[in-house]
C-alpha positions as CSV (number, residue, x, y, z in Angstrom):
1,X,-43.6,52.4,45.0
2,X,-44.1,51.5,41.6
3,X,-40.4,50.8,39.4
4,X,-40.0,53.4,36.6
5,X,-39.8,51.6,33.2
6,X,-35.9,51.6,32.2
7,X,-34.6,51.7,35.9
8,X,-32.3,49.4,38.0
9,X,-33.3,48.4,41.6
10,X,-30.5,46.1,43.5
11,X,-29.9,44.6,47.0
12,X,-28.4,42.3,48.8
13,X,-24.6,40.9,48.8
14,X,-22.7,44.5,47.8
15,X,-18.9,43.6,49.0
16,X,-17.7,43.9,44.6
17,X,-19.9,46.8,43.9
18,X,-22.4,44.5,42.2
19,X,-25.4,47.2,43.7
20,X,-23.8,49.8,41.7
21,X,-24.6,52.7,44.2
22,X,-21.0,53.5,44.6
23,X,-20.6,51.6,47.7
24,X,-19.2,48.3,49.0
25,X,-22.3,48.1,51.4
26,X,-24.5,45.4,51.7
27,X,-28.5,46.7,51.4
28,X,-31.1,44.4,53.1
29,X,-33.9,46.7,51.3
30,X,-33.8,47.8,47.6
31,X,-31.8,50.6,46.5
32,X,-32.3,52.3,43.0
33,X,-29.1,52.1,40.5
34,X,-28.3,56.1,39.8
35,X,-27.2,57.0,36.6
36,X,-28.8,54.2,34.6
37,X,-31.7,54.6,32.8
38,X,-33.5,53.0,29.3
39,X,-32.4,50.2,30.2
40,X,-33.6,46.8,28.0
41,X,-32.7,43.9,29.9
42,X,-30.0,43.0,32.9
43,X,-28.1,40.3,33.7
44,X,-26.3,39.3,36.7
45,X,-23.1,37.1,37.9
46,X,-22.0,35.8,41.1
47,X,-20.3,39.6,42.1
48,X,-21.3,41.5,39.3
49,X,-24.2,42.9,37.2
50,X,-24.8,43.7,33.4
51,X,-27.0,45.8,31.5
52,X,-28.2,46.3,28.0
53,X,-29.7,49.9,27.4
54,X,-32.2,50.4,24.4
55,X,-29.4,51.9,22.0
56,X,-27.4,48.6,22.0
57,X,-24.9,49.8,24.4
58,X,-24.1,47.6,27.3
59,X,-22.9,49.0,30.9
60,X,-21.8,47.1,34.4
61,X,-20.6,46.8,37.4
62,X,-19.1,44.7,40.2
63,X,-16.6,42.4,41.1
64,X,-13.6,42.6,37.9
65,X,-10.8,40.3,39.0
66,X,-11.2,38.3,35.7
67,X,-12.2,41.1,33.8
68,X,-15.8,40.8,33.6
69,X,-16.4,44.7,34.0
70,X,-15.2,44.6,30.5
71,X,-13.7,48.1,30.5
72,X,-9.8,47.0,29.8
73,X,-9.2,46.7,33.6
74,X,-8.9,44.3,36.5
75,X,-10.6,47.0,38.7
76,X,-13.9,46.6,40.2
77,X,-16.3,49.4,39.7
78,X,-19.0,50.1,42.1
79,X,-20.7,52.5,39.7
80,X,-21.7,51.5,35.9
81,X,-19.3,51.5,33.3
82,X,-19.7,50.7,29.8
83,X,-18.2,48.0,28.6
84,X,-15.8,48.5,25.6
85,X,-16.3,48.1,21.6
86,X,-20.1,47.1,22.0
87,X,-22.6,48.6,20.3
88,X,-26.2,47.6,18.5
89,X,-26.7,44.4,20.7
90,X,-29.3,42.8,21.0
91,X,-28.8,40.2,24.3
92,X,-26.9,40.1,27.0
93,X,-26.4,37.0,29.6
94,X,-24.1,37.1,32.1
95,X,-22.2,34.2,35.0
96,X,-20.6,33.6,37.9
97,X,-17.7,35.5,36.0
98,X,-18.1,35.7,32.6
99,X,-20.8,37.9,30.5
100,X,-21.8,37.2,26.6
101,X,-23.7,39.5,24.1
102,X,-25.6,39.0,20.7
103,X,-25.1,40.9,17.8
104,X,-27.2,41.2,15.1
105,X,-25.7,39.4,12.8
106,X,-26.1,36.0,15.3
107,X,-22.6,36.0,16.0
108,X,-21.6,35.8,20.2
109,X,-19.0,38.0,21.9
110,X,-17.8,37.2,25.6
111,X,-15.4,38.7,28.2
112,X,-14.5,37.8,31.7
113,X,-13.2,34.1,33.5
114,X,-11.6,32.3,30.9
115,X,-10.0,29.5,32.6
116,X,-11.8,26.7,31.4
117,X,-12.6,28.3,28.2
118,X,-15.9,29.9,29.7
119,X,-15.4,32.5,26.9
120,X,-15.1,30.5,24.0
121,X,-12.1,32.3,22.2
122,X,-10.3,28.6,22.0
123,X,-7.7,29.7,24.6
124,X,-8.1,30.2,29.0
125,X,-6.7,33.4,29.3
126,X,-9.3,36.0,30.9
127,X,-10.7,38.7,29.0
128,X,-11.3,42.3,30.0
129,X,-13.0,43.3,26.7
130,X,-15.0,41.4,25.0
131,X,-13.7,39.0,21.9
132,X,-15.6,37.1,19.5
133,X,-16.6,33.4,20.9
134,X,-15.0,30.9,17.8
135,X,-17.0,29.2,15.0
136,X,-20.4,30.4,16.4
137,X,-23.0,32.0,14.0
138,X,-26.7,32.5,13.5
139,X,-27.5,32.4,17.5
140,X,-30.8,33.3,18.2
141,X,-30.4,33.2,22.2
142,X,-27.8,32.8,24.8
143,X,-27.6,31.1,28.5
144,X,-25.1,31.0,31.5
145,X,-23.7,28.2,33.2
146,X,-21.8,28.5,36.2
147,X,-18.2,28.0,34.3
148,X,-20.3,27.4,30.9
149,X,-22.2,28.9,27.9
150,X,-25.2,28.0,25.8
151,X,-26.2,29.0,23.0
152,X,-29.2,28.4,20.7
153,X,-29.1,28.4,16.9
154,X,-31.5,29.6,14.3
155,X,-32.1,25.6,12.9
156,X,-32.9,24.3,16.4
157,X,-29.7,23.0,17.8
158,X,-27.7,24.0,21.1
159,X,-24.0,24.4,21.5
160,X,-22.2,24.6,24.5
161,X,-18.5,25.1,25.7
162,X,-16.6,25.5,29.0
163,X,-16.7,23.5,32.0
164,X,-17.8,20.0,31.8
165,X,-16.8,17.9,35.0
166,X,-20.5,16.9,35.5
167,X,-21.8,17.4,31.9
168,X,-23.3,20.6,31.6
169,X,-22.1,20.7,27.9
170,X,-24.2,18.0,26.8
171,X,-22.2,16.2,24.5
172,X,-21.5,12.7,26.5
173,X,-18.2,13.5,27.9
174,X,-16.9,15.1,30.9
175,X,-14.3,16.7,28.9
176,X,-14.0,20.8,29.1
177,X,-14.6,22.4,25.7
178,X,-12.3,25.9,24.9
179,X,-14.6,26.6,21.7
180,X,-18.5,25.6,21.1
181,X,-19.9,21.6,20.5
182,X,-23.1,20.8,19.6
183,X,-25.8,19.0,22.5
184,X,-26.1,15.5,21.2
185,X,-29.6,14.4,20.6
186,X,-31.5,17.7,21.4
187,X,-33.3,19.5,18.1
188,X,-36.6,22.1,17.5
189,X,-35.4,23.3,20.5
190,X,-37.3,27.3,21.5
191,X,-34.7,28.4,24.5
192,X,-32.1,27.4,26.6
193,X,-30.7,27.8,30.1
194,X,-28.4,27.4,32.2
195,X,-27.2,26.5,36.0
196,X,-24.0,26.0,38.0
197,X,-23.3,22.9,36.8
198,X,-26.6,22.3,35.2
199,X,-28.1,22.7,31.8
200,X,-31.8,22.9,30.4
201,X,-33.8,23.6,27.2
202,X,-37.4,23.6,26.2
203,X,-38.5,22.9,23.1
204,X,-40.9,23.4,20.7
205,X,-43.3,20.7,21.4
206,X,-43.2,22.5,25.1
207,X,-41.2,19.3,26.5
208,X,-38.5,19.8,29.1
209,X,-35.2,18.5,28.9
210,X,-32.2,18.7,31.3
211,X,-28.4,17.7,31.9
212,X,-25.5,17.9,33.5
213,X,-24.7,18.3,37.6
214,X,-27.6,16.3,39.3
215,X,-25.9,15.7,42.9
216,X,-28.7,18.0,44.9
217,X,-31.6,16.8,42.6
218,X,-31.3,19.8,40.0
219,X,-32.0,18.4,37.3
220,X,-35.7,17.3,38.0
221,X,-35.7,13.5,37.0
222,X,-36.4,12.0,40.5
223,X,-32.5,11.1,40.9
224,X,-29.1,12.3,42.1
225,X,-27.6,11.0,39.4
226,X,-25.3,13.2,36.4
227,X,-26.4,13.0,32.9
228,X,-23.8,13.6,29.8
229,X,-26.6,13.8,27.3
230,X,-30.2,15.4,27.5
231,X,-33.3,14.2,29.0
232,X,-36.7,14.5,29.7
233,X,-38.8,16.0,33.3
234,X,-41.8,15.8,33.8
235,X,-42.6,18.9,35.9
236,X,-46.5,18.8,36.1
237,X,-49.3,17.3,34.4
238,X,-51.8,20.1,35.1
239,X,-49.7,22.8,33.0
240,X,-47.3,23.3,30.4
241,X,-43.8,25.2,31.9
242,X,-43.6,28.6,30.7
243,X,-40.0,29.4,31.8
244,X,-36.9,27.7,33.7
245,X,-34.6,29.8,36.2
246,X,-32.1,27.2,37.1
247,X,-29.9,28.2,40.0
248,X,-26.8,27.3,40.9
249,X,-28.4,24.1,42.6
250,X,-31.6,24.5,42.3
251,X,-34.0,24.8,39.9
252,X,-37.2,27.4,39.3
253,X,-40.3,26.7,36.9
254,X,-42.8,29.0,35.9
255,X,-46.0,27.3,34.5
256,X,-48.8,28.5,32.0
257,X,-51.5,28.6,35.0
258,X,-48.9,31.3,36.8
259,X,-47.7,28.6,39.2
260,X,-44.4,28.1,40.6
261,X,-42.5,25.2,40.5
262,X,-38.9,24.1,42.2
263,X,-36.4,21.6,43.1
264,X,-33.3,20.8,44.2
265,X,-30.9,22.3,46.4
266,X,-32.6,23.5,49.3
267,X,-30.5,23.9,52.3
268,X,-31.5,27.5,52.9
269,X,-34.9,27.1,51.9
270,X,-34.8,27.8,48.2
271,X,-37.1,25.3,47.0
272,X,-39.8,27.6,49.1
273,X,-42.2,24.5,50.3
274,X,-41.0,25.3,54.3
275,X,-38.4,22.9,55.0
276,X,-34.5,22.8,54.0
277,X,-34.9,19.3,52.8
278,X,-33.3,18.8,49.4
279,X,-36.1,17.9,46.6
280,X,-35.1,15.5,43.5
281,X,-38.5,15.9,41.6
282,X,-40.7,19.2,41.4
283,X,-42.9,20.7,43.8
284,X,-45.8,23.4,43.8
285,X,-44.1,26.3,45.1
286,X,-47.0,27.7,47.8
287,X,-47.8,31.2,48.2
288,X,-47.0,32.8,44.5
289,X,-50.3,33.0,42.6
290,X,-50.5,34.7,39.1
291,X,-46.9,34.3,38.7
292,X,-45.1,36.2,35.7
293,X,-41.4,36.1,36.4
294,X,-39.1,33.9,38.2
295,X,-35.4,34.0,39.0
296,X,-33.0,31.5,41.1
297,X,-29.7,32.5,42.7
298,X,-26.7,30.9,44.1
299,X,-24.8,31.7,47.9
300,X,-22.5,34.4,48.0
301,X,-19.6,32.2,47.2
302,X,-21.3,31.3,43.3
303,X,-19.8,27.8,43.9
304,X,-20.8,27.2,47.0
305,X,-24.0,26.2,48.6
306,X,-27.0,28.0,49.4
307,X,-29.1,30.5,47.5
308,X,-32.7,32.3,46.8
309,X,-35.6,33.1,44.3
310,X,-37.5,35.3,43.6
311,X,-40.6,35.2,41.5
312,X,-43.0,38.4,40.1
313,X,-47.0,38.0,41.4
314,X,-49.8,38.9,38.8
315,X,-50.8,42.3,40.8
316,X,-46.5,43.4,40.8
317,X,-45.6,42.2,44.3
318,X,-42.0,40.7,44.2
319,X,-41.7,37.4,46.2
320,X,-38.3,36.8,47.6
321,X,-37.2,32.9,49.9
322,X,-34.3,31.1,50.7
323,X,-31.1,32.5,51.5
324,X,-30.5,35.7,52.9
325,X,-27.6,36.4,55.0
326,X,-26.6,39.4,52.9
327,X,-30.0,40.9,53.3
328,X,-30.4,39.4,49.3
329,X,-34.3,38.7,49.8
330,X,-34.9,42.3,50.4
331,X,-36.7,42.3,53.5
332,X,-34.5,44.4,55.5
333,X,-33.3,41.4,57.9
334,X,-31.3,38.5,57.2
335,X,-32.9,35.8,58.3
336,X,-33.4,32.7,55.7
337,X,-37.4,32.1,54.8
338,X,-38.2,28.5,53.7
339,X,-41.8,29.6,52.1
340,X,-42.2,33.3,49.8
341,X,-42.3,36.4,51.4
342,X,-42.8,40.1,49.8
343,X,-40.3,42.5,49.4
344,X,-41.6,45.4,50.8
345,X,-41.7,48.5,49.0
346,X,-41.6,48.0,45.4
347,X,-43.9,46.8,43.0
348,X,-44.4,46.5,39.3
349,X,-40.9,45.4,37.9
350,X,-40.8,43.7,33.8
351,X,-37.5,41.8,35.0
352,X,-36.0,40.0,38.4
353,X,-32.6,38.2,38.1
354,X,-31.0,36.8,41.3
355,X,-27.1,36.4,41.3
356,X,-24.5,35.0,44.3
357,X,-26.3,36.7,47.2
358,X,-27.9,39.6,45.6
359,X,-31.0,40.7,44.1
360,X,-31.9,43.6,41.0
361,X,-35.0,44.0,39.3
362,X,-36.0,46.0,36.6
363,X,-38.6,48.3,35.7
């Protein structure tokens, strides 16, 4: 069955409501979102989702115990809500509990965990609507992190704040930031993303660059090792990396010749090369050809270990490996697969985004 354009698919982990079919249910095969439609881009978190429909208003659902709903409550909501005082935004990016969105005038607003200053308002108290992050203009592009956010200015630069025990804020300390700092020696950079603990940009020139939590290998550089400040991978010299989807510990690439790329964490198979054997540098990814989309995901506990990707073939198929004890790679079981394996039933998604053991694609 091919996705209709401007519709929500989910599966997977379902115990917050993240699937948003009114349930607390977990789904080991997709299941269409109802009610939801025109919808521009989706993001997801460790328990809940976020979507952005094409007239700027953003709606989702899930786990709410910090707020990130966004309605004014502390309830979670297994159907979609719209979140409150949003309107003509242009991005959305969401965590493990914390969403952002972009307005058009390249100023940031964010909601949800707040307790290392995830949200940027210069205090830790949680937010159930969203409130403007502090002394942050002309953003071109935001990026999670597991309990941190990136941001990427108009000039070049990236600017981070929250969590920073391992580095993921880029600015040579380890100290947690409750309003944005600039990433030392990183300029002309084109996006930004972000991981658990992790942190990653491409620039311009299409080099690679990475920092932060390195203890599984995530960061690419051959060592287990954290870095404060950026630095370069090498990810292949046959093709130039397209995208990144870093996980929570692992790490997804998607290259110009449609191959897929990934290392680190890999004690449910993530990595997708048939063995649960952690991976410090990147490997060929075997099985995805033509590849379009990628998408890396943490365990159902978005702290903890584990987790899958997922990754968009040339002719629609969705591949799904790795972790799947909530049924989160889609295949109706939930048994973990160390190499890709089709999700059956759907094809033709625009979007896949993987979150703490569930799945939702987009059409």
């Amino acid at each position: 069955m091919n996705i209709e354009p401007g519709h929500v698919w989910a599966w997977g982990d379902n115990a917050h409501g993240q699937l948003g079919d009114g349930t607390t249910t977990h789904r080991g095969t997709p299941e269409r979102v109802e009610d939801l439609s025109d919808i521009k881009t989706i993001g997801v978190g460790g328990g809940h989702t976020l979507a952005l429909r094409a007239d700027g208003t953003v709606w989702a659902w899930g786990r709410n115990d910090f707020g990130q709903v966004g309605d004014g409550t502390f309830d979670n909501a297994t159907r979609p809500t719209q979140v409150e005082g949003l309107s003509e935004v242009t991005e959305v990016c969401s965590s493990g509990g914390h969403n952002m969105a972009l307005l058009p005038d390249g100023t940031v607003r964010a909601w949800g965990h707040n307790l290392r200053g995830d949200v940027g308002d210069g205090t830790t108290e949680h937010r159930n609507v969203p409130v403007p992050v502090v002394g942050l203009e002309g953003v071109t592009q935001l990026a999670w992190g597991g309990g941190h956010s990136l941001a990427l200015r108009e000039d070049g630069t990236v600017w981070a704040w929250g969590h920073n025990l391992f580095g993921g804020l880029g600015d040579g300390t380890t100290t947690t930031r409750l309003t944005a700092v600039q990433v030392k020696d990183l300029t002309d950079v084109a996006v930004v993303f972000g991981g658990g603990g992790h942190s990653m940009a491409i620039k311009s020139d299409g080099t690679v660059w990475a920092w932060g939590r390195n203890d599984r290998g995530q960061l690419g550089d051959g060592t287990t090792e954290p870095r404060l400040t950026p630095i370069q991978i090498e990810v292949s010299d046959e093709a130039k990396v397209q995208t990144l989807a870093p996980g929570f510990f692992h790490t997804l690439a998607l290259l110009s010749d449609g191959t897929v790329w990934a290392w680190g964490n890999n004690d449910s198979g993530q990595i997708g090369d048939g063995t649960t054997t952690n991976q410090a540098t990147p490997l060929p990814v075997a099985g995805v050809a033509a590849a379009t989309a990628i998408a890396a995901g943490g365990g159902r506990n978005e702290f903890g270990p584990g987790g899958h990707s997922l990754a968009l073939g040339g002719d629609g198929t969705i591949y799904a490996w790795g972790l799947n004890d909530a049924g989160q790679l889609g295949d109706g079981t939930t048994t973990n697969r160390p190499a890709p394996t089709a999700v059956p039933g759907l094809k033709g998604p625009r979007q896949v985004v993987a979150g703490g053991g569930f799945s939702v694609v987009l059409g």
